[in-house]
C-alpha positions as a printed NumPy array, in Angstrom:
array([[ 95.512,  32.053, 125.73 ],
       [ 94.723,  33.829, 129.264],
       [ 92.752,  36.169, 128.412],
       [ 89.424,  36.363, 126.536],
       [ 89.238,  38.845, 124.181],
       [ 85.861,  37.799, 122.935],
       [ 84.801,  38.473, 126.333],
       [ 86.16 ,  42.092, 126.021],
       [ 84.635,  42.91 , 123.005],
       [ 81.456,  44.912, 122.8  ],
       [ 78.655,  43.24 , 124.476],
       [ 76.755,  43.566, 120.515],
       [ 79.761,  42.368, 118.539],
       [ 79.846,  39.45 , 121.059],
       [ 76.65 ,  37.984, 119.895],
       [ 77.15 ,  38.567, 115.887],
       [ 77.92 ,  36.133, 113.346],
       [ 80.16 ,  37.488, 110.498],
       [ 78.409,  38.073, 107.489],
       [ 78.73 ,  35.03 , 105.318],
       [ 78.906,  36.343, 101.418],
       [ 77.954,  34.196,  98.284],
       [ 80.666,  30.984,  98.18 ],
       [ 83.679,  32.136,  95.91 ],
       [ 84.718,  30.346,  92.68 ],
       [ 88.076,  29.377,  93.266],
       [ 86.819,  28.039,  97.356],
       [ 84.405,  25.854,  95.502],
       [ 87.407,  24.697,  92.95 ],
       [ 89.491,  23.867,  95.846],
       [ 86.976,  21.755,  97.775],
       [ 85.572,  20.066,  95.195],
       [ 88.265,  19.926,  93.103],
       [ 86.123,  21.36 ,  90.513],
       [ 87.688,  23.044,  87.215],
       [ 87.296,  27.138,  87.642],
       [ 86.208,  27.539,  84.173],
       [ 83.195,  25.143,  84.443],
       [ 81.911,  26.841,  87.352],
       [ 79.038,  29.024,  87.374],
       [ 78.573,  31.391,  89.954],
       [ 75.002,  32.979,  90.93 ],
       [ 75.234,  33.439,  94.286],
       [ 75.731,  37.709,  94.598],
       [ 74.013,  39.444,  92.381],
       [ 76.715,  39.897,  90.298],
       [ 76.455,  41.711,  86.996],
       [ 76.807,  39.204,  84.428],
       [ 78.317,  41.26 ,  81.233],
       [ 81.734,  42.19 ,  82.451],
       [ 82.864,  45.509,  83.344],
       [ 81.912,  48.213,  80.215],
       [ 85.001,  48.699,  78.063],
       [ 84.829,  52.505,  79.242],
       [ 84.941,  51.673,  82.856],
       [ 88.088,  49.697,  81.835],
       [ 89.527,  52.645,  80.003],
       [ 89.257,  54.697,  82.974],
       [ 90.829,  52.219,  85.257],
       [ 93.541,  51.769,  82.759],
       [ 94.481,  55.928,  82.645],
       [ 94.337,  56.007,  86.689],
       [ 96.925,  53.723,  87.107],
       [ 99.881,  55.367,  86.476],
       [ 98.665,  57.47 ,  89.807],
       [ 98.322,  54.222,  92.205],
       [101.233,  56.382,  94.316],
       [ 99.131,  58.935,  95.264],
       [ 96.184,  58.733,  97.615],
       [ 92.56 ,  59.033,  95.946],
       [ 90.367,  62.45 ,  96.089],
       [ 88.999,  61.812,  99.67 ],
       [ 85.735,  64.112,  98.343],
       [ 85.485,  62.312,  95.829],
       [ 84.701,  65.712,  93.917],
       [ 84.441,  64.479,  90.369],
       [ 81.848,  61.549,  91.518],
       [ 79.975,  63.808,  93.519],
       [ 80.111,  66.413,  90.874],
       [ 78.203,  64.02 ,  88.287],
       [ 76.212,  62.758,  90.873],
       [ 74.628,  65.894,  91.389],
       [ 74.311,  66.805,  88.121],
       [ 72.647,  63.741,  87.236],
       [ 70.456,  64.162,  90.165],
       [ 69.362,  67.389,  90.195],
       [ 70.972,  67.838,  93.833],
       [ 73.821,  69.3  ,  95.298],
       [ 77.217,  68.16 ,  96.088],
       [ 76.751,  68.891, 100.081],
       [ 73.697,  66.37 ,  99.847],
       [ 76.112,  63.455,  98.804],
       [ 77.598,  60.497, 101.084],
       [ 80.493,  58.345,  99.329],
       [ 81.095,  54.879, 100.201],
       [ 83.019,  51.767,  99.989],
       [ 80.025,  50.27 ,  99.115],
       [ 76.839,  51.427, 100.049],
       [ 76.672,  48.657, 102.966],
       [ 79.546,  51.06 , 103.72 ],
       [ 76.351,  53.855, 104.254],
       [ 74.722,  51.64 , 106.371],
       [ 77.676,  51.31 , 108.714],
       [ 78.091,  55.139, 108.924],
       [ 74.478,  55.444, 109.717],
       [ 74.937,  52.998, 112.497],
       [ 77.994,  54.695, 114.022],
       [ 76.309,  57.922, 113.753],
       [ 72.773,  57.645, 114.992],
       [ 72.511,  54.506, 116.984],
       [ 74.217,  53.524, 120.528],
       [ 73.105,  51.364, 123.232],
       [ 69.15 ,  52.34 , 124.318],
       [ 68.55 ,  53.324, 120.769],
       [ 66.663,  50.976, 117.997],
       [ 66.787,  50.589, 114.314],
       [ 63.356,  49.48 , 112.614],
       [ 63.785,  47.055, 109.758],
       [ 61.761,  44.132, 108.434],
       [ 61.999,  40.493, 108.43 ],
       [ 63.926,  38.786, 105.537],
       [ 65.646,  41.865, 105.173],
       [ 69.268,  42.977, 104.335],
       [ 71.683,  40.922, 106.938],
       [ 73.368,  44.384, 107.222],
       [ 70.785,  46.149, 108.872],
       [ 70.938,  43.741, 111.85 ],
       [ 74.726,  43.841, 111.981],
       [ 74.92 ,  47.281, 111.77 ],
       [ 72.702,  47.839, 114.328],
       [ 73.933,  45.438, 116.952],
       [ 77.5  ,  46.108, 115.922],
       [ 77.118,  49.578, 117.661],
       [ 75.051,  48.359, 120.895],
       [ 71.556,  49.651, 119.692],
       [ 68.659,  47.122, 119.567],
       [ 67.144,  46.008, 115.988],
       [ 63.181,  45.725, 116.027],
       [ 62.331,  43.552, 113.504],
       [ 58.924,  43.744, 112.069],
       [ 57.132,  40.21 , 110.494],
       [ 56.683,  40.118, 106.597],
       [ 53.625,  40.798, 104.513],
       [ 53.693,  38.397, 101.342],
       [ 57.559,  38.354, 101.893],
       [ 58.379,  41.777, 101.48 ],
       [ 57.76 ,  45.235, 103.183],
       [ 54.953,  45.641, 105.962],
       [ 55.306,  49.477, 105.634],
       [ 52.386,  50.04 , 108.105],
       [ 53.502,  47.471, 110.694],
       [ 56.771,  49.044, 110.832],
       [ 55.998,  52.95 , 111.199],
       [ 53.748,  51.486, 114.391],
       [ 57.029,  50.056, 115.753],
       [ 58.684,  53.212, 115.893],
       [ 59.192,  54.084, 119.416],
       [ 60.523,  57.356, 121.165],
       [ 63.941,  55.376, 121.009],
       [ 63.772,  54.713, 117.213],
       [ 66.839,  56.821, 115.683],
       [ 66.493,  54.545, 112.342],
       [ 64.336,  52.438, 110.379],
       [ 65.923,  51.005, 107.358],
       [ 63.828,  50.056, 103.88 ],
       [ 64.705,  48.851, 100.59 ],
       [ 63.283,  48.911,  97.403],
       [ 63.67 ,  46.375,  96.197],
       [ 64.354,  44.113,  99.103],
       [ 67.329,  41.46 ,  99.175],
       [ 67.286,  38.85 ,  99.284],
       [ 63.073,  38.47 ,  98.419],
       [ 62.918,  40.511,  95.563],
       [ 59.416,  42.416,  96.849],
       [ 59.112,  45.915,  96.413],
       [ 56.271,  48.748,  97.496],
       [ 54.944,  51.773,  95.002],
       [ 55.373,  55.103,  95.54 ],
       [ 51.599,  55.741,  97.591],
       [ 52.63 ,  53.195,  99.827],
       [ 56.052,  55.133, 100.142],
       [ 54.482,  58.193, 100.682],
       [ 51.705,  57.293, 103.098],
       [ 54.271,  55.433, 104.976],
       [ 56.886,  58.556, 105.3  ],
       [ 54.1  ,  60.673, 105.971],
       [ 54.083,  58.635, 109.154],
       [ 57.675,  58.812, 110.493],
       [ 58.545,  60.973, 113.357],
       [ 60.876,  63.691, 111.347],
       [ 63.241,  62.677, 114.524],
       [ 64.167,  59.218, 113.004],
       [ 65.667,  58.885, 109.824],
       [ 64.259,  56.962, 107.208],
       [ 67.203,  54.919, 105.089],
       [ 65.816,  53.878, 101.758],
       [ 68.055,  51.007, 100.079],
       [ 67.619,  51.2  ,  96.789],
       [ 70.834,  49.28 ,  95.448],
       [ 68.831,  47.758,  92.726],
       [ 66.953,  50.679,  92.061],
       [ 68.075,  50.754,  88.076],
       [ 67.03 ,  47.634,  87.299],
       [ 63.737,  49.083,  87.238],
       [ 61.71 ,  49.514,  83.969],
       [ 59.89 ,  52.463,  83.476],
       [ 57.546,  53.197,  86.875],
       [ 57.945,  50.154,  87.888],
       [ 59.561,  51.281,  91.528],
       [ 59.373,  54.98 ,  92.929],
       [ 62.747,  57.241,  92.583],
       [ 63.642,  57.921,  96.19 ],
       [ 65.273,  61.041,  95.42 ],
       [ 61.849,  62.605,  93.958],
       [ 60.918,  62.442,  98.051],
       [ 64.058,  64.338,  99.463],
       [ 62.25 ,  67.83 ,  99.374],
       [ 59.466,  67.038, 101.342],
       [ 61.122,  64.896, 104.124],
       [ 64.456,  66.118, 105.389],
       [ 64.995,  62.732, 107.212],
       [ 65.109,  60.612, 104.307],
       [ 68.319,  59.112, 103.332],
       [ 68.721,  57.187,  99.839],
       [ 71.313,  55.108,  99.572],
       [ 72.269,  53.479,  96.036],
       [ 75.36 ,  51.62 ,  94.962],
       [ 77.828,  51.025,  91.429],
       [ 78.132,  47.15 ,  92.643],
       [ 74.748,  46.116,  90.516],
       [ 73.726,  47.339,  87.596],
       [ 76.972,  49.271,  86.775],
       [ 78.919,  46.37 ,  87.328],
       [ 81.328,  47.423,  89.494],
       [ 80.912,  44.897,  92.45 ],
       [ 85.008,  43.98 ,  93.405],
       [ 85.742,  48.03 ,  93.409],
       [ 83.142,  48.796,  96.18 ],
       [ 81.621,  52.34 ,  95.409],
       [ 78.29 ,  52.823,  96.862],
       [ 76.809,  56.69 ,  97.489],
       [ 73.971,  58.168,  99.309],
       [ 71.872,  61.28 ,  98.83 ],
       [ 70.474,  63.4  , 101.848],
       [ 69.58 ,  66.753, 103.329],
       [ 73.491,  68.461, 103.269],
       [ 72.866,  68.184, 107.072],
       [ 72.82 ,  64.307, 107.231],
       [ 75.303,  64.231, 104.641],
       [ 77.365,  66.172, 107.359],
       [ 76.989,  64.402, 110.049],
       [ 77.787,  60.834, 107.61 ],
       [ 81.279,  62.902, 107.059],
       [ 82.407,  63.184, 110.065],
       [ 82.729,  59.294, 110.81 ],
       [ 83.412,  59.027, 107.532],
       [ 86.943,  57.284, 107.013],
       [ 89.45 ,  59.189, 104.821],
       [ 89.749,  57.818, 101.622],
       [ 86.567,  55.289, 101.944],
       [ 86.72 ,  55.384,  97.79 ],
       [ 89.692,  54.653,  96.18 ],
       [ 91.201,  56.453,  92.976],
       [ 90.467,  53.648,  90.508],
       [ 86.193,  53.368,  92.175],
       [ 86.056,  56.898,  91.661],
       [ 87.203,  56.523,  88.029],
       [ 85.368,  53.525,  87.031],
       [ 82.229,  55.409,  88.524],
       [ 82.262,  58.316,  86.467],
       [ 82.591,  56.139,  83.284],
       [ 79.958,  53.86 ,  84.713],
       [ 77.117,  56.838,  85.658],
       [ 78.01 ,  58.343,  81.929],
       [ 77.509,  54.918,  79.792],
       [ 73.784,  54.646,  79.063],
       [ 74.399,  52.134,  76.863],
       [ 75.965,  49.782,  79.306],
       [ 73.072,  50.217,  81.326],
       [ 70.189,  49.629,  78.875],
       [ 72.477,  46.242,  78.179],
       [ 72.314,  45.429,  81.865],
       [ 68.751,  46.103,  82.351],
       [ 67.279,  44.452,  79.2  ],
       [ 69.934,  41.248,  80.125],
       [ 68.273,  41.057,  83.252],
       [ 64.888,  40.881,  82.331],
       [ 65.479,  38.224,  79.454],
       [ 67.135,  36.272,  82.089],
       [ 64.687,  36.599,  84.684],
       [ 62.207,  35.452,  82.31 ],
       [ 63.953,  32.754,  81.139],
       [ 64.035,  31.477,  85.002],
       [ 60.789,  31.667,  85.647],
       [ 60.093,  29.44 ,  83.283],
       [ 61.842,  27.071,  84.138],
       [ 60.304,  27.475,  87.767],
       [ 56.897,  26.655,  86.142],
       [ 58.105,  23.831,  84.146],
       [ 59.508,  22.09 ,  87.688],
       [ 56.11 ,  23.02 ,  89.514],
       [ 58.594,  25.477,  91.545],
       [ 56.914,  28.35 ,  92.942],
       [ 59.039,  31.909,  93.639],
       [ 58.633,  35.425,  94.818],
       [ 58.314,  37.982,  91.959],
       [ 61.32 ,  40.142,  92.119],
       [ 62.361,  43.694,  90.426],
       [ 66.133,  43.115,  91.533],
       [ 68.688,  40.862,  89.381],
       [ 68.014,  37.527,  91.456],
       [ 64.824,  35.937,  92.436],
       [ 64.407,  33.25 ,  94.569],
       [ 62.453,  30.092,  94.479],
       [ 60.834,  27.487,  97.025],
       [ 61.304,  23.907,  97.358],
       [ 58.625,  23.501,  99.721],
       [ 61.567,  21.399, 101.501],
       [ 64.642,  22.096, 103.388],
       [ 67.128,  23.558, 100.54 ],
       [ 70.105,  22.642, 101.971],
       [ 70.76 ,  19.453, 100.554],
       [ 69.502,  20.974,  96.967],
       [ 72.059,  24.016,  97.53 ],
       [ 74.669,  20.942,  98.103],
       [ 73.762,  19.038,  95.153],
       [ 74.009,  22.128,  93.104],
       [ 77.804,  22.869,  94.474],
       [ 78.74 ,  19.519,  93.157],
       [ 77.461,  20.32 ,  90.413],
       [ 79.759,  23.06 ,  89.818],
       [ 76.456,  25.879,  90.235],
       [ 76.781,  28.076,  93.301],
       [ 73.871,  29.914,  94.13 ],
       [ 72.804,  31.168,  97.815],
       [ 70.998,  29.359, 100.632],
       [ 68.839,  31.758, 102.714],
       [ 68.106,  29.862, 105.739],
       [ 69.965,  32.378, 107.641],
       [ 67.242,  34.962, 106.266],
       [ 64.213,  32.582, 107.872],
       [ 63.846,  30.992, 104.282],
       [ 65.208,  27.633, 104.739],
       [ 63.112,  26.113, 101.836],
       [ 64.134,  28.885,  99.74 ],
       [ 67.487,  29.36 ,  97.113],
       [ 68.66 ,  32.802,  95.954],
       [ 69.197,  32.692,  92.067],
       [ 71.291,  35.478,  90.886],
       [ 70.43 ,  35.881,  86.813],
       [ 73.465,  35.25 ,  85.115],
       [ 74.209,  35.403,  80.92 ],
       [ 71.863,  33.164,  79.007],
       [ 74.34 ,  30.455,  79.164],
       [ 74.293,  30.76 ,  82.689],
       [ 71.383,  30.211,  83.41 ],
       [ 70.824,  27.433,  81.17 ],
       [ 73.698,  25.553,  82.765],
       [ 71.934,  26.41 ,  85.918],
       [ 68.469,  24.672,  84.694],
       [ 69.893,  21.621,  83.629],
       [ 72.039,  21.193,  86.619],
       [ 68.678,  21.64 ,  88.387],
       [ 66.697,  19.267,  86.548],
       [ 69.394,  16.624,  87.207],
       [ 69.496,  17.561,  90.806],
       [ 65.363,  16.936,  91.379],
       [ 65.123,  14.431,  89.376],
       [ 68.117,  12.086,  91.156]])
């Protein structure tokens, strides 16, 4: 080939490394010539209980319609949305996804001489995101693993356009209250806008994590961003959503791509949003099975960060990469976080029971060999 293309592209998309996801069952089949069925997956957060049987109901009545394009408002979704919410319509984003948010916040407030604040070990989309468009990321050192809320509102500069949060963080687990929320919005110029990541955000048990939403009023330039993939269990139809002043929410719409949401997302999210029961399931699943792993942490003499998402993830005080391998063999996949500056670290997703006893006993044989 004569020409370069790499050297064509944008001098930030140059320098980026495509976003690795959580290794695939059937890859790891192939490889490792490894039955499917015997493999267990907890690598991406994936909800473990299989889609609700109303979510499947819905998908099942929209097919008939896979001829015609989706609802590119999305007015049904946006319509329970806001009622659930207490907001209206003109305050809501839809995406494929909500890193599919994070992408329109990029393209639409951030160019070359402009930063984005985010935080060490955070989100690998924030960085991407950022560069992708030419703007500089300023990333601000850890405290305990997690959010460094006062650290980062002194990096804002007269160039910040963005600082991106989440609460909970992935892939640490850590999580702030809602004073240190407040004080730390308080603090933000009302010229940059604040993009709160709360894609776990259900998970949550009682107060356990502020509701984002309950600061819209009192700062226009806060953005929430929340997604179906988790909790609802909706992960392979990407349908994320965020919730803004109706100006932001504006501005997100026009680089918004036609149809983002397809017709069966849109479905499968109403019946998701209206099925409490699937969602008490998913929540009280998740905290047996996060229990369950962190006892077997302290059995091993493992330490790990306490986490409010659906994954937690635990030290080896050693380089994990060989572990991770062992584990693959295995038939377990879970996900290596090197490329988050946690080499000694492993990502656990919580799977079903089952799961994650396959998952101990896989890592028992793997430390003890």
């Amino acid at each position: 080939m004569s020409c370069d293309f790499l050297a064509l592209a944008q001098p930030g998309v140059q320098k980026l490394s495509p976003y690795v996801p959580g290794k695939p069952v059937d890859e790891l089949a192939r490889e490792l010539n490894l039955d499917p069925a015997g493999i267990v997956k907890l690598a991406s957060n994936e909800n473990p209980l299989g889609p609700s049987p109303k979510v499947l109901a819905a998908i099942q009545a929209e097919l008939p319609e896979l001829t015609r394009y989706p609802d590119g408002n999305g007015f049904a979704l946006k319509q329970r949305l806001a009622q659930r919410y207490a907001v209206r319509s003109e305050q809501i984003t839809l995406g494929n996804g909500s890193n599919d948010i994070l992408e329109l916040v990029a393209r639409a407030y951030l160019a070359p001489g402009l930063n984005a604040v985010f935080s060490e070990h955070a989100f690998a989309v924030y960085p991407i995101a950022t560069q992708a468009v030419g703007a500089t990321g300023k990333v601000v050192p850890a405290k305990n693993w997690g959010h460094d809320l006062d650290a980062m509102a002194a990096a804002i500069d007269e160039n910040t356009r963005v600082v991106f949060i989440a609460n909970p963080n992935n892939p640490t687990g850590t999580w702030f209250g809602a004073d240190e929320l407040g004080r730390f919005l308080a603090r933000v110029p009302e010229s940059v806008l604040v993009v709160l990541d709360e894609a776990y955000i259900e998970y949550a048990e009682g107060s356990d994590l502020p509701d984002g939403l309950e600061f819209l009023a009192a700062h226009p330039n806060l953005l929430v961003s929340r997604t179906f993939s988790k909790a609802y269990g909706l992960a392979a139809l990407r349908v994320g959503y965020a919730i803004s002043s109706a100006q932001i929410a504006g501005v997100l719409n026009r680089v918004r791509q036609p149809f983002n949401v397809n017709s069966l997302a849109l479905a499968a999210a109403c019946a998701a949003l209206d099925d409490t029961e699937y969602l008490t399931a998913s929540r009280k699943a998740n905290t047996a099975g996060m229990r369950q792993l962190e006892t077997a942490f302290a059995e091993l003499g493992l330490q790990w960060i306490a986490s409010k998402g659906n994954f937690i993830a635990v030290d080896f005080a050693r380089d994990a990469a060989p572990i991770n391998q062992a584990l693959l063999r295995e038939g377990v996949i879970v996900r290596p976080i090197a490329s988050y500056g946690m080499p000694t670290f492993l990502r656990v997703s919580i799977g079903t029971e089952a799961e994650n006893a396959r998952f101990i006993e896989v890592l028992h044989k793997v430390l003890a060999s």
